[in-house]
C-alpha positions as CSV (number, residue, x, y, z in Angstrom):
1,X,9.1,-0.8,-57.4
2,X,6.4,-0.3,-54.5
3,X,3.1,-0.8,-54.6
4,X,-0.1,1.4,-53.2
5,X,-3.2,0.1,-53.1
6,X,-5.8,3.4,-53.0
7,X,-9.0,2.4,-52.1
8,X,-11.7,5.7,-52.1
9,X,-15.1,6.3,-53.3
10,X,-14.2,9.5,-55.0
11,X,-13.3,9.1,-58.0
12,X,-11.3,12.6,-57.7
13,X,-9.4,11.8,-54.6
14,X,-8.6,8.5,-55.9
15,X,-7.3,9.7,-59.3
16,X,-5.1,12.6,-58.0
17,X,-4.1,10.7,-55.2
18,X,-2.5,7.9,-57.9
19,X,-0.9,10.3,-59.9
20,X,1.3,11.9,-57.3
21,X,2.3,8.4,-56.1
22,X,2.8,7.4,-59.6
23,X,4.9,10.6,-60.3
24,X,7.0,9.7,-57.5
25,X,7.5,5.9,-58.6
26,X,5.5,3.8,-57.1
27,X,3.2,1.3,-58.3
28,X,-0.4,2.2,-58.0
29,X,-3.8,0.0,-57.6
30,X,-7.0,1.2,-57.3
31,X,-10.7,0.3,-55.7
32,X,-13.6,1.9,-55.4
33,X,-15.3,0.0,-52.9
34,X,-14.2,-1.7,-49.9
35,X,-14.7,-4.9,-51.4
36,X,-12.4,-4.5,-54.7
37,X,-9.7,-3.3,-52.2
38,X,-10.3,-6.5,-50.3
39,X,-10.1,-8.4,-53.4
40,X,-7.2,-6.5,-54.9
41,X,-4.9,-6.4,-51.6
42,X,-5.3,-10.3,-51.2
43,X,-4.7,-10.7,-55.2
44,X,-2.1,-8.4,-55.4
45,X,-0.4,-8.0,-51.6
46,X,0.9,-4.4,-51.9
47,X,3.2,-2.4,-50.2
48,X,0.8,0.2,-48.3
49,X,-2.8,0.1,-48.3
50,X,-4.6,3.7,-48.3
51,X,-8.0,4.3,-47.5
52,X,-10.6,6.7,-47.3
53,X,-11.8,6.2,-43.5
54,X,-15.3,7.8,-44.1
55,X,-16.9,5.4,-46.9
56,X,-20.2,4.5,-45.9
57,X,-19.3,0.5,-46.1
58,X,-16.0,0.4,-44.3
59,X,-18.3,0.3,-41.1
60,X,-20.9,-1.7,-42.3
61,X,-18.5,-4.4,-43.8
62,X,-16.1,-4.6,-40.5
63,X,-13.7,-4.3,-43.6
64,X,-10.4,-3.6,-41.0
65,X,-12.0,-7.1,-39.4
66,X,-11.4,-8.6,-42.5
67,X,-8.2,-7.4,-43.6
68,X,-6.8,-8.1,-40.4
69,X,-8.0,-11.4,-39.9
70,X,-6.8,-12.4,-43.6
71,X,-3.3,-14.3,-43.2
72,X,-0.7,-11.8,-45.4
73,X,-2.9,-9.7,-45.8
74,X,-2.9,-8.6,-42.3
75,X,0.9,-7.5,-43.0
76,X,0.0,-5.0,-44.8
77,X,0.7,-1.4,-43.6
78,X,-2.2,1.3,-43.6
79,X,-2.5,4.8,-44.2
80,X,-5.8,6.4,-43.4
81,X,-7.4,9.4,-45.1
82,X,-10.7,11.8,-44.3
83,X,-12.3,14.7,-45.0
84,X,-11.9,16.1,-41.3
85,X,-11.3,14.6,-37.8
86,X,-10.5,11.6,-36.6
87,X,-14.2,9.7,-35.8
88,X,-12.2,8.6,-31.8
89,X,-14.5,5.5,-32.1
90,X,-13.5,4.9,-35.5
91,X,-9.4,5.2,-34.4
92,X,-10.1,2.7,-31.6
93,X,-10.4,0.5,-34.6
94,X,-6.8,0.9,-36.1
95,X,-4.7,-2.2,-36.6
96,X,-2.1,-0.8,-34.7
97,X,-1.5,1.9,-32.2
98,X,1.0,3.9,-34.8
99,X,-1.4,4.5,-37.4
100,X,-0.6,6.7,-40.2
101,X,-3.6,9.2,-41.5
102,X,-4.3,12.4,-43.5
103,X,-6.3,14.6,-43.3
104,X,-7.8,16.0,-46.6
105,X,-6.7,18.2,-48.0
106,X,-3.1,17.2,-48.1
107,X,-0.5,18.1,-50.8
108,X,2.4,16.3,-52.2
109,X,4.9,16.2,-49.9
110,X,2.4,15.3,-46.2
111,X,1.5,11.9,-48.7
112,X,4.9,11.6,-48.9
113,X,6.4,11.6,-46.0
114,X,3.8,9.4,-44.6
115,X,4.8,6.6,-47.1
116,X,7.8,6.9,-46.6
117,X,7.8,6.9,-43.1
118,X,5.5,3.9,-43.6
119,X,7.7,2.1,-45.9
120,X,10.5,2.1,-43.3
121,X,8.9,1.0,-40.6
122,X,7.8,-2.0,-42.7
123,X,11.6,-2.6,-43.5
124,X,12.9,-1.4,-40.4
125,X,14.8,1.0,-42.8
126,X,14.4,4.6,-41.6
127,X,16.6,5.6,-44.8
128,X,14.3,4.1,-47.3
129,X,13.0,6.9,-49.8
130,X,11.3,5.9,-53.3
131,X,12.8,8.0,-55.9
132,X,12.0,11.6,-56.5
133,X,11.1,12.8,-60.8
């Protein structure tokens, strides 16, 4: 089983966002902050990292610095999520030049696809699909 590490201030988005990756399967972390997702994806190492791209402290922290500058953590694929726009100077930032994002609001099948398009460019599998309820 896969697992996604959510990290988002919003208790909401991070909640809802869980239960439609747990209803398709995967394994689902949590983190409020920046720094429990920090903690949790070098605890844990999970599939797919997603994040909320407009919390206050993922600036102020360098947090994509820090994930990418930790060992297997820096493996890790992310998927990006906001509110509205890309911030251009924010998306300069991106680990790599293929980043995945959504914009909010998204529904069931956008998260989808993104993950799964993530997960098979992680496994160089474009026919990997986690398995639908």
């Amino acid at each position: 089983m896969k697992t996604i590490l959510i990290i988002d201030d919003n208790t909401d988005v991070r909640e809802n966002t869980a239960e439609l990756l747990e209803l398709n399967h995967f394994r689902v972390l949590v983190a409020g902050t920046v720094d429990e997702g920090f903690e949790s994806a070098r605890k844990h190492l999970p599939d797919i990292i997603i994040c909320d791209m407009t919390m206050p402290a993922l600036r102020e922290n360098d947090f994509l610095k820090r994930l990418m500058a930790d060992g297997p953590v820096s493996n890790i694929p992310f998927i990006f999520f906001s509110n509205g726009s890309i911030d251009p100077g924010l998306k300069k930032s991106f680990p790599k030049e293929d980043q995945k994002y959504l914009i909010r609001p998204f529904g069931e099948e956008d998260l989808m696809e993104v993950v799964n398009k993530t997960l098979s460019n992680k496994t160089g599998n474009p026919n990997i699909q986690q398995r639908r309820a």
